[in-house]
C-alpha positions as CSV (number, residue, x, y, z in Angstrom):
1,X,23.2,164.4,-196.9
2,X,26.2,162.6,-198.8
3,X,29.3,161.1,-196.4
4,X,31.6,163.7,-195.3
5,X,35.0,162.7,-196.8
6,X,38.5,164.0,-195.4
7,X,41.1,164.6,-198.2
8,X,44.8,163.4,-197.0
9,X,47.8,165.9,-196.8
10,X,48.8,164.1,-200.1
11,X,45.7,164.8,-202.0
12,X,44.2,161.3,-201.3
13,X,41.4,160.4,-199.1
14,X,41.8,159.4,-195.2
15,X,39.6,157.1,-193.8
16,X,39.7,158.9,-190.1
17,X,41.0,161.9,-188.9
18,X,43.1,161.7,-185.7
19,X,40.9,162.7,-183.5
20,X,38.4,160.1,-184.7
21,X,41.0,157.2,-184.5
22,X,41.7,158.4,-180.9
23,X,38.0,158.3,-180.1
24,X,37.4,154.7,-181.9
25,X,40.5,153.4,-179.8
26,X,39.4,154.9,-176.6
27,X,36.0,153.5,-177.2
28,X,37.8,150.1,-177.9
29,X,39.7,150.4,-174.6
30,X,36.8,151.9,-172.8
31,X,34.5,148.6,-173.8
32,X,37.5,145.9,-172.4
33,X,37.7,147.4,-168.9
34,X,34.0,147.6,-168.6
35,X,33.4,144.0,-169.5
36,X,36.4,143.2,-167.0
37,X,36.0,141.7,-163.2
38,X,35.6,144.2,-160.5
39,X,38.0,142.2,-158.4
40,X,39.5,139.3,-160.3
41,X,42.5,137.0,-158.3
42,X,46.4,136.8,-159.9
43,X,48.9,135.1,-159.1
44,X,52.7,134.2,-160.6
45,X,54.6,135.5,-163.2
46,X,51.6,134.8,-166.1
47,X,49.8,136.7,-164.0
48,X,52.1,139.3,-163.3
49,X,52.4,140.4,-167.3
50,X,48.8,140.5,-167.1
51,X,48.3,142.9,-164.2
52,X,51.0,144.9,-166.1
53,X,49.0,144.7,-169.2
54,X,45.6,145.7,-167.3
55,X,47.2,148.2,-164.8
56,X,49.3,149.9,-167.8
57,X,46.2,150.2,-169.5
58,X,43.9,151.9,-166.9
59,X,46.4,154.9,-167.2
60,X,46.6,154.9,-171.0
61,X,42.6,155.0,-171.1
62,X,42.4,157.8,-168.8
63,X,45.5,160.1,-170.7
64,X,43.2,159.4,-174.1
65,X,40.2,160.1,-172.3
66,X,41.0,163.2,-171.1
67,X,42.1,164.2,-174.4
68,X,39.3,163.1,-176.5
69,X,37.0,164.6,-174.2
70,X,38.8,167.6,-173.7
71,X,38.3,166.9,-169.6
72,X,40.5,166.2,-166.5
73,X,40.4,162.6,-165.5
74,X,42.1,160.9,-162.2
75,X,43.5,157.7,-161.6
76,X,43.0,156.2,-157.8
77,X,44.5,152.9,-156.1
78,X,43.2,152.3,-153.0
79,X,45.2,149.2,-151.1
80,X,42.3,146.9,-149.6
81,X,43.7,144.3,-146.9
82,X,42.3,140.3,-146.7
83,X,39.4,141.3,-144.5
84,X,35.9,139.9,-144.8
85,X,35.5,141.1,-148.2
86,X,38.4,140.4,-150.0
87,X,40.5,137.2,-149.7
88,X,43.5,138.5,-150.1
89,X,45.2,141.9,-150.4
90,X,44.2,143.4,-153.5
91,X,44.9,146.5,-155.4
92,X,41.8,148.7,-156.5
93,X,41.8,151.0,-159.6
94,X,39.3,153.5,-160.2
95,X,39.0,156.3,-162.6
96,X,36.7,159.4,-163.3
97,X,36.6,162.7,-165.4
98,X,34.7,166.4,-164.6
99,X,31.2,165.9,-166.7
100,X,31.8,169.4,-166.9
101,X,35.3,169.8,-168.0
102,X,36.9,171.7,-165.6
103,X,38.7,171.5,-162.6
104,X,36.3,174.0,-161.1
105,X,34.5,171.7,-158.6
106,X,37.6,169.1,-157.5
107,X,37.0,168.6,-153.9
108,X,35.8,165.1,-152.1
109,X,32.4,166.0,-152.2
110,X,32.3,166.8,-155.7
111,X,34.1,163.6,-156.6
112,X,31.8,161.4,-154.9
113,X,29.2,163.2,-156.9
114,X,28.2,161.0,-159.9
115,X,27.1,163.8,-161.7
116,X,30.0,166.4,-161.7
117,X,33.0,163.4,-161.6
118,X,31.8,159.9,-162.9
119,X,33.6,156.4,-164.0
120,X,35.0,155.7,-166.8
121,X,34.0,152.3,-166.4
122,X,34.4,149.7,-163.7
123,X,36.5,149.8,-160.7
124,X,39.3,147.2,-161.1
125,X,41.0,145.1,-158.7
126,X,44.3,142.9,-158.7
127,X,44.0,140.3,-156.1
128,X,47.4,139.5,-154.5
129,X,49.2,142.5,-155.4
130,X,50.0,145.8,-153.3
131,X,51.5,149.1,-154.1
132,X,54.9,150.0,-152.7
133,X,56.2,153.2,-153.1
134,X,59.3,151.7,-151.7
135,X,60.5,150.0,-154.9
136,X,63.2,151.9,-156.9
137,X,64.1,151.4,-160.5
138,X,67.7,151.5,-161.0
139,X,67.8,151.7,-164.7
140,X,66.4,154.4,-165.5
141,X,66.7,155.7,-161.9
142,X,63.3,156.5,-160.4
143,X,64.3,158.1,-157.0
144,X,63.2,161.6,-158.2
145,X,60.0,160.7,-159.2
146,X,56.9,161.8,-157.9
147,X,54.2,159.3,-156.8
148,X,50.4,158.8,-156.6
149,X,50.8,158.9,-152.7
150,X,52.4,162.3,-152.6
151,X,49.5,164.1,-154.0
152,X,47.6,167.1,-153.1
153,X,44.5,166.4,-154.7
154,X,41.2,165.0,-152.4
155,X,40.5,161.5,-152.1
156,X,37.5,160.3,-153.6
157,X,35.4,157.4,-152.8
158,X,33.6,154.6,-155.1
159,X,31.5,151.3,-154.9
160,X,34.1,148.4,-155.8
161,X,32.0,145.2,-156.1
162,X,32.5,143.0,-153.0
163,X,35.0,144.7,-151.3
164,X,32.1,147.8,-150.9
165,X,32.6,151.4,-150.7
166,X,37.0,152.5,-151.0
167,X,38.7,155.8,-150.6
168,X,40.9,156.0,-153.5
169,X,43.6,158.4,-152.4
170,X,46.9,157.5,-154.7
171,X,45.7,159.9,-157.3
172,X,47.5,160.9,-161.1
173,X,45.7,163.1,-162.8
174,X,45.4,163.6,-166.7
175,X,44.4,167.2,-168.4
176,X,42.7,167.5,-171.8
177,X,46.2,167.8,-173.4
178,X,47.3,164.2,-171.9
179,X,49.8,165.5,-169.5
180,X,50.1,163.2,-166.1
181,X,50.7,165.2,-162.6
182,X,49.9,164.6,-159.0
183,X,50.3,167.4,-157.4
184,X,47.5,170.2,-158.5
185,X,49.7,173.0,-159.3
186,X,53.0,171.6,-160.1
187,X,54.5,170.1,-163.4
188,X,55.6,166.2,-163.1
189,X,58.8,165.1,-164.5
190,X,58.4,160.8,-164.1
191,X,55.9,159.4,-162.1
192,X,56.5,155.8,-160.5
193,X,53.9,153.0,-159.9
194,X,55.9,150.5,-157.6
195,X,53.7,147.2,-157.7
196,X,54.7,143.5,-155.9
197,X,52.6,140.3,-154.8
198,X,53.0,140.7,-150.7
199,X,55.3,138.8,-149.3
200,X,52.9,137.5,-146.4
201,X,49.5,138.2,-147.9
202,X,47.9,138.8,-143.8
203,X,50.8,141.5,-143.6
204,X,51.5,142.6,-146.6
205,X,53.8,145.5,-146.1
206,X,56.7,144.4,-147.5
207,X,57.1,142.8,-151.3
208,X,57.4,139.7,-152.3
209,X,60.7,140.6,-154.6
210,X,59.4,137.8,-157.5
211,X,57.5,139.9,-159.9
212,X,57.7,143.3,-159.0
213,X,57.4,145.7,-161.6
214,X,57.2,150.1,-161.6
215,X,54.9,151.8,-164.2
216,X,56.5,154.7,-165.1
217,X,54.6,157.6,-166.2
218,X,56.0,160.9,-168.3
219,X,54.4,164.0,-166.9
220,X,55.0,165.9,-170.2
221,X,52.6,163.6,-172.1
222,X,51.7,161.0,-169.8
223,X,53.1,157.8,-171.8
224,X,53.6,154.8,-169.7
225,X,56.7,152.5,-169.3
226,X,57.5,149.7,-167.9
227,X,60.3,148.9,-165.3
228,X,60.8,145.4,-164.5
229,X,62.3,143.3,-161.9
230,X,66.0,142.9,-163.6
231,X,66.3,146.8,-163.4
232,X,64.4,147.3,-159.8
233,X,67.2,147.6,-157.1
């Protein structure tokens, strides 16, 4: 059978169609966070770009996911304190997408269920960093965004390397069209992702105010940008 071939609006040929481009890139992105560390240890402002860089990209991988595969995918953080299994607090990302689709089976015992929710790839974690939801962008204001701990949708638990079995429970989700929400039923303007190193890493509630940074999400069509520290009250 000869090569199918797609003719361009202008008459000549196109190499890819869109949706074949946004398969070959999520593929791309896909292969880089599966090859990454489970847990892997950051520290200073290199390393602060780089967690932005990583983080930033979990959420972009699950919006073109979800549209590529015409399925719901959700993104969890779980906060893991220094404990016998982690050096230091650390920041988990996990995500997974319905196998089936749908939304029709969504509760905690269908997300722990490999085959109705699975990973997109590894769990990821950002050693010396923590999630505050307490950070505030002041330009563009973020205080009436939503945030991945005011969702409605179930926790779900996964293997993460050496710090074992997590509850993820800071939840966005993504739907086939690549719009980001957290609450099940309701339409998200802005969604903020308030990250910090810990100011004392054995209590690590408040921020370190060095590198902080807010991902910012658009719930219409779930692009991500950045806040950093010169416009973070």
């Amino acid at each position: 059978m000869p090569p199918r071939i797609h003719v361009g609006i202008f008459g000549g040929i196109a190499a890819f169609t869109l949706v074949e481009l946004l398969s070959v890139v999520a593929v791309i992105t896909m292969m880089t966070v599966v090859s990454a560390p489970v847990i892997q240890s950051v520290t200073g402002s290199s390393s602060a770009s780089k967690t932005i860089e990583d983080l930033s990209g979990a959420y972009e991988m699950a919006r073109i996911y979800a549209m590529t595969h015409h399925t719901y995918t959700r993104v969890g953080l779980a906060r893991v304190s220094s404990d016998s299994s982690v050096m230091q607090p650390t920041l988990i990302v996990a995500t997974i997408y319905s196998v089936d689709g749908s939304l029709t089976n969504d509760d905690a015992a269908s997300m722990a269920d490999d085959t109705k929710w699975r990973l997109t790839g590894n769990v990821r974690g950002f050693g010396n960093f923590w999630l505050y939801d307490s950070l505030q962008g002041a330009s563009p204001s973020t205080a009436d965004d939503s945030k991945p701990s005011d969702t409605d949708i179930d926790s779900f638990s996964r293997f993460a390397g050496r710090a074992g079995v997590r509850s993820f429970g800071c939840i966005v989700q993504f739907n086939p069209a690549g719009e980001a929400r957290v609450l099940k039923s309701e339409p998200t303007r802005y969604i903020k992702i308030g990250v910090d190193q810990p100011l004392n890493p054995s209590a690590p509630d408040t921020p370190r105010a060095r590198n902080p940074f807010i991902l910012r999400l658009s719930g219409i069509n779930g692009s991500v940008n950045v806040i950093r520290k010169e416009n973070i009250l």
